[in-house]
N, C-alpha and C positions, 0 to 999 in steps of 0.2 A: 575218255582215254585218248593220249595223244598220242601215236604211231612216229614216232620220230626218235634218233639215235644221238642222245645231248654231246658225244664224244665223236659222231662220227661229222668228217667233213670231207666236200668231195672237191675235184678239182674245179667246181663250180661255184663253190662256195657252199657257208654253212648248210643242215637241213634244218636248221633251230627255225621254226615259221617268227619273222618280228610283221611290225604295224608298216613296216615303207620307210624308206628314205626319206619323204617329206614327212615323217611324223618323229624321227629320229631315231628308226630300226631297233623301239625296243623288243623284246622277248616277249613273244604272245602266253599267256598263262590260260591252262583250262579251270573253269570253273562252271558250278549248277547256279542259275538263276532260284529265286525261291519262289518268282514269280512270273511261271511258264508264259504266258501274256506279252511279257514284255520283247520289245524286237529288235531295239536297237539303246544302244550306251549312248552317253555322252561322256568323253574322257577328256583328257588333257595331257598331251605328248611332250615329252626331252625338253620341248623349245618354247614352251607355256602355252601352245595353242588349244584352241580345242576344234575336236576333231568325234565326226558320228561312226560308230562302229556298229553294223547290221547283224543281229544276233538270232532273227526270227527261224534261219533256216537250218540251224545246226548240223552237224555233220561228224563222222566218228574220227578225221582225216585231222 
């Protein structure tokens, strides 16, 4: 479940959670792993890089 308001934005900016500026601020998506085990992604960001995303400690936030 993500806790966040896709229409609301503050005068600080979005509360959309993305990946970082160096990764090129995409939109974090939630999703269930099918293999609780696993702890960390390997993705590939905006800019063709790739980049480790740590998944082992989940959180409802």
């Amino acid at each position: 479940m993500l806790k966040y308001a896709p229409s609301y934005n503050s005068g600080f900016g979005s509360t959309i959670p993305t990946n970082g500026a160096a990764n090129g601020n995409e939109v974090l998506s939630l999703f269930t792993l099918a293999d609780p085990s696993t702890n960390s992604l390997s993705l590939i960001n905006a800019n063709g890089a790739t980049y480790t995303y740590p998944v082992a400690n989940a959180s409802s936030d």
